[in-house]
N, C-alpha and C positions, 0 to 999 in steps of 0.2 A: 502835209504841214511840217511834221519833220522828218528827217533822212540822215539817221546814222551809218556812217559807210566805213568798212574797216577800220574799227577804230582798234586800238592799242592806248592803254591806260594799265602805269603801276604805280602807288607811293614808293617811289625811290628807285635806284638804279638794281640795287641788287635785290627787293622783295619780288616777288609773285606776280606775275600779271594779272590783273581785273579781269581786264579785256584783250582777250587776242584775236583780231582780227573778226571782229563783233559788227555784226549790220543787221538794221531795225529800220521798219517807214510803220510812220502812226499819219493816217489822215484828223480832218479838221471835222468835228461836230458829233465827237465820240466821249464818250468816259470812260477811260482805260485804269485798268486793273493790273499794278505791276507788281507779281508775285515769284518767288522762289525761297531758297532755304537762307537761312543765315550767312551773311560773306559770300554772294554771288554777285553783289556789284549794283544793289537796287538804287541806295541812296546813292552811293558815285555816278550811275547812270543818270537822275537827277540833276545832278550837278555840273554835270557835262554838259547834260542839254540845256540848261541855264546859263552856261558858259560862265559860270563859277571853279572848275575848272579845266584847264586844255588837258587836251589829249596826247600823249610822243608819237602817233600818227592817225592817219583816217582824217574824220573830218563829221564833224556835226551841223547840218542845216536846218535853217529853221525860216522856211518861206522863202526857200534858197539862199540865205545868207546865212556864212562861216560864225556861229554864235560865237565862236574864241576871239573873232574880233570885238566883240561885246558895245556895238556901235549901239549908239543910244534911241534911235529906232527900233531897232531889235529887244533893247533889253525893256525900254518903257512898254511893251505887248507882250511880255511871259511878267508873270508871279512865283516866287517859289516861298511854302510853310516848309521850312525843314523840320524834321522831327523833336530837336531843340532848339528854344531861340531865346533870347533875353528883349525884352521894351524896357526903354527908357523910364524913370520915374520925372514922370510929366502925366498931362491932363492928355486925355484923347485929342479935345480940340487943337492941342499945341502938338500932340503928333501929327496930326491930319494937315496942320496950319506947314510942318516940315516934309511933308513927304507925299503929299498929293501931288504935288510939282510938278513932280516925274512922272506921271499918268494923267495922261490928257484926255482919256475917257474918262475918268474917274467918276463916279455917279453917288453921291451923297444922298438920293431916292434909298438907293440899292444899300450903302450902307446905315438908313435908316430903321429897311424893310428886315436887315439881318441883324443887329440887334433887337430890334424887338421882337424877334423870332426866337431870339436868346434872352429874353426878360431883360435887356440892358438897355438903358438910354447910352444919350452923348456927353452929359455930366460926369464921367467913371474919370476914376483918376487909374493912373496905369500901375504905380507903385501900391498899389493899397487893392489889388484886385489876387486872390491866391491863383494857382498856374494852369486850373483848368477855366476860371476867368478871362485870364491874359489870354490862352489860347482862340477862348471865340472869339475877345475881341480881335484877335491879329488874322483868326480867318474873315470878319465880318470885314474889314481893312481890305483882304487879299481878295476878297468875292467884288468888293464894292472899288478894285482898281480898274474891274472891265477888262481885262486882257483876253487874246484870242487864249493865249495859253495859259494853263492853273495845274501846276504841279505840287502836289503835298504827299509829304514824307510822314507815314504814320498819323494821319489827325486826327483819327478817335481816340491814342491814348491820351487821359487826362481827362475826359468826359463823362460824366455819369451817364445812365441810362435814358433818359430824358432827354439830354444834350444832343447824345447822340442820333435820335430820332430826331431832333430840328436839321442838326449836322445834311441830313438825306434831305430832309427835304428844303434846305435853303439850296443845297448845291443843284437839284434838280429842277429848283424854279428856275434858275439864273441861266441855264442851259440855253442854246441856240446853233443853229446850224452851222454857224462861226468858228463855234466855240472849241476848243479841247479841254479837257481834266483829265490830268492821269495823277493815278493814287497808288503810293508805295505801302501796303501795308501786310502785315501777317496776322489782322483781325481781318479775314473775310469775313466772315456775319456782319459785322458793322457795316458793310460797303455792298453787300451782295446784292440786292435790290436798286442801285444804283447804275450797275456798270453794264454797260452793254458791248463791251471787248475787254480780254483778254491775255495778256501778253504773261507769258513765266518764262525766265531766264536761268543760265545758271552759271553768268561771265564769258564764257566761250562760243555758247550755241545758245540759240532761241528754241527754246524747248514747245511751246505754244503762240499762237500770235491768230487769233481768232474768234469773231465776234459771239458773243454771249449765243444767239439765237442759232450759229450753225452746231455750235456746241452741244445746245441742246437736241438738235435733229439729228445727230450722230452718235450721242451718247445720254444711256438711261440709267439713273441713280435709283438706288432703293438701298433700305438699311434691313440688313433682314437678320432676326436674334437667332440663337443658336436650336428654338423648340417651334420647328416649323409647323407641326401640328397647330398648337396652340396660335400661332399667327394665322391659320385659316378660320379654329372655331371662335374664333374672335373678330376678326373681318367679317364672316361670315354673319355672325349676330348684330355687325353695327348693318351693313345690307337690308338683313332679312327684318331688321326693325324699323327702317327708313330713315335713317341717321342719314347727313351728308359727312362723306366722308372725311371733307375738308374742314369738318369741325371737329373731327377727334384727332386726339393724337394719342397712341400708339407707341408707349417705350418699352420693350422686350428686352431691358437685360437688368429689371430692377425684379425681387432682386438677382443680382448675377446668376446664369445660368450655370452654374458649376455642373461638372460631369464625371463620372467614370471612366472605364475606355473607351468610349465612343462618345462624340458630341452631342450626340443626340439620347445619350441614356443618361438624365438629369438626378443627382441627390440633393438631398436637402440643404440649404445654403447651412453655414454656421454663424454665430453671433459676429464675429468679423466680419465677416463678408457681407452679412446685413449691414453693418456700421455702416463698411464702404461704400455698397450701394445708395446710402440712406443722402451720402453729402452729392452723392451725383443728381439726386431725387430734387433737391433741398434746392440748388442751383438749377434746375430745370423748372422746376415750379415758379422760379421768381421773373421770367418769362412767362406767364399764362396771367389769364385775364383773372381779376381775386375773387369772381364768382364761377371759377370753374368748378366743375364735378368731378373727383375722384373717383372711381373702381378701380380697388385694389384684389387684383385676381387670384388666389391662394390663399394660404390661410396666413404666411411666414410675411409676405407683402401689407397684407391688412393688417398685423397684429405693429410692423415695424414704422408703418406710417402714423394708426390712431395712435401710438407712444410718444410718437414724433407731434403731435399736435396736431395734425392733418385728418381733417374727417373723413376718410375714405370709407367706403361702403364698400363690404367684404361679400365675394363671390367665390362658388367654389371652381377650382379649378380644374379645366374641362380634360386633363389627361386623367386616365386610371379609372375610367367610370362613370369619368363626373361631368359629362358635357351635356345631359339631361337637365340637370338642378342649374348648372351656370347659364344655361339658354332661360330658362325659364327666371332667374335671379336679371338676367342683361334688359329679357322683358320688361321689369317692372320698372329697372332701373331706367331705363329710356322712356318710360312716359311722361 
């Protein structure tokens, strides 16, 4: 579907190059994940492929037509949300009455079904809406143009929590084997359940460009804390108690594993170090469902979380002796 082919792209004659000599093919009825580091050229790539702007050489195709030509066949079949945008202060209907024109799929079902996905009717006025409003409404716009191609630059930020779970699942209803979505963003969490390829760049070379599923058959993730013992009599007790695993979760570095010379020879955290641990706790909890169960495993963990207002149920913990009483504490606690 598209075909970047050597391209070359720099703002100005004398700055840096973007792109030197830069070539990328995305096929059609993917949702692509376009990641790298800061000033590698995400959103410019973007914009290129929208034919927003030309290139000083290469060439960017799009269903084999030169997008820099920007012929209005081409341009009425892509969408682009950039990262910032301004609407008009007017009524929805009167933006829709101006700018549906130009999308001759355009499907008013589709932008019915997307605002009310997002609590909003057609009544909204555009001026009078704050900028993570404006934003769903201009995605609900840009879902409901129908275009083969949907490129968004960043669109979970401005989002609540909430928002962002409709975000996933309006874009994955509207999918079709037609379809493209590629998404420029540095919130993977927001989008990870979504994408099923790949792409990291970093302006000169394509560093990755491969679908979500081979990724996973070639490469295995695990997060593992610094007190390996304790990651076994702890797995080990959600196992041996008939826990699915998939319902616990497992965070070994609250609070921080602090050491000595060696990694694995752990002392007692100090009052800071708990603090710190305490905001990473605080933020990981606001993720979890509000009738989760707490165990908090040691003594320095229980005492920093019930201070914190969190009920955890205090267990002792299984290095130094203690894996008798903690086995026998996880018992109860799993019934």
């Amino acid at each position: 579907m598209i075909e970047v082919k050597n391209l070359f792209f720099s703002y100005g004659k004398r700055k840096q190059k973007v792109f030197d000599d830069f070539s990328l093919a995305l096929d059609k009825g993917s949702v692509y994940g376009l990641l790298g580091k800061n000033g590698t050229g995400k959103s410019t790539l973007l914009y290129l492929m929208t034919g927003l702007l030309r290139p000083q050489a290469g060439r960017v195709l799009y269903k084999g037509v030169d997008v820099s030509m920007r012929y209005p066949l081409t341009l009425q079949d892509m969408f682009l949300v950039p990262e910032e945008f301004a609407l008009p202060s007017v009524s929805l209907k009167q933006y829709l009455k101006l700018n549906t024109p130009f999308y001759p799929n355009f499907s008013n079902e589709l932008l019915s079904t997307c605002l009310r996905d997002f609590d909003m009717n057609e009544d909204i006025h555009l001026g009078e809406l704050s900028m993570g409003q404006k934003k769903k409404a201009f995605m609900c716009f840009a879902l409901a143009t129908n275009t083969s191609l949907l490129v968004m630059d960043e669109p979970s930020n401005g989002l609540d929590i909430p928002s962002k779970s409709q975000f996933r699942k309006v874009i994955a209803s509207g999918m079709t084997d037609e379809k493209s979505v590629i998404i420029s963003t540095h919130q993977v969490r927001d989008i990870d359940s979504l994408l099923d390829h790949v792409v990291i760049i970093d302006g000169t070379r394509v560093l990755l460009n491969a679908s979500v599923k081979t990724i996973c058959d070639k490469v295995y993730f695990a997060e593992q804390g610094m007190n390996e013992p304790t990651d076994t009599y702890v797995w080990g007790a959600v196992v041996d108690n008939g826990l699915d695993p998939h319902d616990v979760l497992l965070w070994n570095i609250f609070p921080f594993h602090p050491y000595k010379a060696s990694p694995f020879s752990n002392r007692t955290p100090t009052d800071s170090e708990l603090a710190e641990g305490l905001v990473y706790a605080k933020a990981l909890l606001q993720y979890c469902r509000p009738d989760i169960r707490l165990a908090a495993i040691g003594r320095k963990s229980a005492e920093t979380l019930q201070n914190a207002g969190f009920p955890a149920l205090a267990m002792r913990h299984p290095a130094n002796g203690g894996a008798s009483l903690f086995r026998e504490q996880f018992a109860r606690f799993s019934q």
